[in-house]
Each structure stands twice: as C-alpha cells, then as structure tokens.
Residue frames relative to the residue before (quaternion, step in Angstrom):
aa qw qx qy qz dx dy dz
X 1.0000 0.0000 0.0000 0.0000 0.00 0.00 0.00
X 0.5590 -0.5213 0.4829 0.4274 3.62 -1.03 0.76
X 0.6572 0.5966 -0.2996 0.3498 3.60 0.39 -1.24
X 0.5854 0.4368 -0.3729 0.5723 3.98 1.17 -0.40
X 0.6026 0.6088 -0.3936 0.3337 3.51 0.69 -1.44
X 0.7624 0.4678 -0.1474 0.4222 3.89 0.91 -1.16
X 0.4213 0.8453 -0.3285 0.0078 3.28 1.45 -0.21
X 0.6732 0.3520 -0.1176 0.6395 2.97 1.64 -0.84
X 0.2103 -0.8179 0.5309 0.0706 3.47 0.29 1.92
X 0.6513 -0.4801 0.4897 0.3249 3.62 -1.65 0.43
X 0.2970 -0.7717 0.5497 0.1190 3.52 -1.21 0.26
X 0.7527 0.2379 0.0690 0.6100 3.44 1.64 -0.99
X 0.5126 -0.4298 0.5539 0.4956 3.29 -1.16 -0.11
X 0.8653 0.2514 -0.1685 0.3997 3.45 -2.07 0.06
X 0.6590 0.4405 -0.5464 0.2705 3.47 0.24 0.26
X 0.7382 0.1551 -0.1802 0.6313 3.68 1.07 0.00
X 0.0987 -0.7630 0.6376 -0.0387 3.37 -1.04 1.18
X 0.3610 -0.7497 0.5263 0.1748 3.84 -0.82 0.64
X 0.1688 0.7177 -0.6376 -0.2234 3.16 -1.16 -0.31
X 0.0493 -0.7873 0.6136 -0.0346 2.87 -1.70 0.78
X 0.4615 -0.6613 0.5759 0.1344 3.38 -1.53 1.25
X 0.0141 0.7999 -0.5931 -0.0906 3.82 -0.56 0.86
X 0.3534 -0.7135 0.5266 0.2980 4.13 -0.49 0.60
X 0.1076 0.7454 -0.6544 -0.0671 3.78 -0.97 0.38
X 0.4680 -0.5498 0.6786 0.1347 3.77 -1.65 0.95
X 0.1523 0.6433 -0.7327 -0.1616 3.35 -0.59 0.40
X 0.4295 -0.5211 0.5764 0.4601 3.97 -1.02 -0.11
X 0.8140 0.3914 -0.2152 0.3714 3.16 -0.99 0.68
X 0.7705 0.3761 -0.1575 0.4900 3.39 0.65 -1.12
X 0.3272 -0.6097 0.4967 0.5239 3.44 1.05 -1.92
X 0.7541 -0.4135 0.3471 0.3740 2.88 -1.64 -0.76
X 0.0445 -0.7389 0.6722 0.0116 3.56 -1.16 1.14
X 0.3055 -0.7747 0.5522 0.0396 3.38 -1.24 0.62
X 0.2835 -0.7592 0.5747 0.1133 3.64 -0.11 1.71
X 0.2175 -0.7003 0.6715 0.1066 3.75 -0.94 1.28
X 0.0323 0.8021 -0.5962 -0.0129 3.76 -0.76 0.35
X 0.0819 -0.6612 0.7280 0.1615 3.83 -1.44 0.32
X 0.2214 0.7212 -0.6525 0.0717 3.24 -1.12 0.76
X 0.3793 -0.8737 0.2829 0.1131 2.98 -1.52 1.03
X 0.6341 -0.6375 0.2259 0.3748 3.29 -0.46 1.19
X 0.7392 0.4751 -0.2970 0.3737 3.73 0.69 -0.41
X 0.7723 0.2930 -0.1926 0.5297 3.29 1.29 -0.75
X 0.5553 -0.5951 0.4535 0.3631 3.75 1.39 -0.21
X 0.7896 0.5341 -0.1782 0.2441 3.25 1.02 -0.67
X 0.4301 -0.6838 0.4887 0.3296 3.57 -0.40 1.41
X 0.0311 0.7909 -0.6005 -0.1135 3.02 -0.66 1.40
X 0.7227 0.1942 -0.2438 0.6170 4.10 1.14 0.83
X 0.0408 -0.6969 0.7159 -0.0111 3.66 -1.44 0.91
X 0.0332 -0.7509 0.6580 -0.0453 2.96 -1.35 0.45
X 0.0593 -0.7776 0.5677 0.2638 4.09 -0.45 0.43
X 0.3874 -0.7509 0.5337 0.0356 3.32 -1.02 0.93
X 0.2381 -0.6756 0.6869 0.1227 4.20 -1.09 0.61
X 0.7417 0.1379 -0.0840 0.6510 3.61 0.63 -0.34
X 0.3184 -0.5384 0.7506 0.2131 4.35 -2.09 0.64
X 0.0367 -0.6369 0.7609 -0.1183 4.11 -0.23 1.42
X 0.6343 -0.2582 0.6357 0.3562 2.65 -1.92 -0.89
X 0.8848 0.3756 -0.0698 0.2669 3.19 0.66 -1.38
X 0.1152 0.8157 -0.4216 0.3790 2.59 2.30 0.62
X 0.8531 0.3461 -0.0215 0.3898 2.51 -0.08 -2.88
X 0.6183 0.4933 -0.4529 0.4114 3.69 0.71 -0.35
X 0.4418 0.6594 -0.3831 0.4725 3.63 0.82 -0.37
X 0.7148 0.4139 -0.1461 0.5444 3.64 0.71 -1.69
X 0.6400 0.4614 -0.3638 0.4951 3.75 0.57 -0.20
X 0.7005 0.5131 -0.3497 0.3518 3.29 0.75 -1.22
X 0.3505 0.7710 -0.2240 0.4823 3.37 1.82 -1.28
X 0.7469 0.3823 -0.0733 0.5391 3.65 0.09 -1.69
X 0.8464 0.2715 -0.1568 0.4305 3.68 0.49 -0.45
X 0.5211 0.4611 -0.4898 0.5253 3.19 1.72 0.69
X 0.6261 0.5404 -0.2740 0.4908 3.73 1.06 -0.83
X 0.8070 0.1970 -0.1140 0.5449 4.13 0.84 -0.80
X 0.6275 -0.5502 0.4893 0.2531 4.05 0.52 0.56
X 0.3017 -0.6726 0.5667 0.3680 3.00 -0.72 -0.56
X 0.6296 -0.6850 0.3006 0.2098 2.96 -1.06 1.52
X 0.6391 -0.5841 0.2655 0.4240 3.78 -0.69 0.04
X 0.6256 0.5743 -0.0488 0.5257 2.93 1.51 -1.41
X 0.2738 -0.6991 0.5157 0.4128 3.88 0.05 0.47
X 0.5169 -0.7091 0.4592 0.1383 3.35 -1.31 1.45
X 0.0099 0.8456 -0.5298 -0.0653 3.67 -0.28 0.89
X 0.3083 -0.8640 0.3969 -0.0297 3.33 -1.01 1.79
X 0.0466 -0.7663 0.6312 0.1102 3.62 0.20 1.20
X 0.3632 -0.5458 0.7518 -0.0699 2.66 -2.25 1.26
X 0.0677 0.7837 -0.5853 -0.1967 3.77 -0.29 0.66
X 0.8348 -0.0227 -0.1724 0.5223 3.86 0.70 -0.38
X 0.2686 0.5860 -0.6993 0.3089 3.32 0.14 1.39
X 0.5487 -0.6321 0.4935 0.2364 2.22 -1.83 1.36
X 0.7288 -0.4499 0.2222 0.4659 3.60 -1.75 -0.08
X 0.6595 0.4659 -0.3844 0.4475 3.57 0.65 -0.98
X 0.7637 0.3102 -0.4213 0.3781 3.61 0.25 -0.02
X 0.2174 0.8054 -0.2656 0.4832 3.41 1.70 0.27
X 0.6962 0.3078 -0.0061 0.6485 3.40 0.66 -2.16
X 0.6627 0.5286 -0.3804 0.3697 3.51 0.58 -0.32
X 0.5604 0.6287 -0.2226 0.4911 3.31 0.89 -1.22
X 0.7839 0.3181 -0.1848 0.5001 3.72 0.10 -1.35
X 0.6152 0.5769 -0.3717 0.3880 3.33 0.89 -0.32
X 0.5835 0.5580 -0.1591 0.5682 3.15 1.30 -1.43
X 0.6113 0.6141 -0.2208 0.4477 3.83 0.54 -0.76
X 0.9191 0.0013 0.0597 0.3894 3.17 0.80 -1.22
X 0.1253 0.6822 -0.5749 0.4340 3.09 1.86 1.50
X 0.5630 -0.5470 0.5401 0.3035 3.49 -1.53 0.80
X 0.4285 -0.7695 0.4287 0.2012 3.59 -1.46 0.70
X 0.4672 0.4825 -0.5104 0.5370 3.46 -1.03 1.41
C-alpha cells in the first residue's frame, strides 16, 4: 500500500527527494519524457528536464541540475525511485553520492 511506503514522513526540506519519469505525445513530434526531482516535504520540483529518450543519463542529468541549483543538503539526501529500473537505480546513487566539484 502507498500508505506503508510513507511511513516515515519528512520533517524538512531536502531530506527526501523523488524522481520521476513522466511520458508525453506530442502530435507530430512523438513521444518525450519530462524527468523531474522533487521534494517530498515541500512538494516542490526542485529540477526538470525534457527528455527524447528514459536513460540513466536522462535522470542523472536532472539530479545533477538539482544539485547544481541546491548544494548538497546537510543531511545526506535520500532518493526514492518507485519504478526505475536498476541501471538507473545504480545510476542515481552513484550520481547522488559522487563528491562535489
């Protein structure tokens, strides 16, 4: 149930950040895919990015985005992935927790 998934609710900004893959149709063009981080306490997309293709390097792109614009956060920043696949998974945490510079 979604309701377990949330049990342990945020308290602050930055301490839990999402990502997520949205699909769009344009007529004409095709399909593009809107990559987003947003954080779970404040609601607030804190990175977009439109996408032509769901890589890894999409969403790491969108994090990198988010972590050029907010710092890293004091608290180590924990990213929930509900249906990403694994390589973007290993990407993500990797990308998360590469030193800064």
């Amino acid at each position: 149930k979604a309701a377990e998934e949330f049990k342990d609710k945020t308290t602050a900004p930055n301490q839990l950040w999402q990502t997520d893959f949205t699909y769009l149709k344009i007529t004409g063009w095709g399909w593009y895919y809107l990559s987003t981080v947003l954080d779970d306490f404040s609601r607030f997309i804190v990175a977009w990015k439109l996408c032509t293709t769901m890589k890894a390097q999409d969403v790491t792109a969108t994090l990198d985005l988010a972590l050029a614009v907010y710092g890293r956060a004091p608290l180590p920043v924990i990213l929930k992935t509900i249906a990403a696949a694994a390589p973007t998974r290993v990407a993500l945490v990797r990308a998360a927790n590469r030193p800064a510079g």
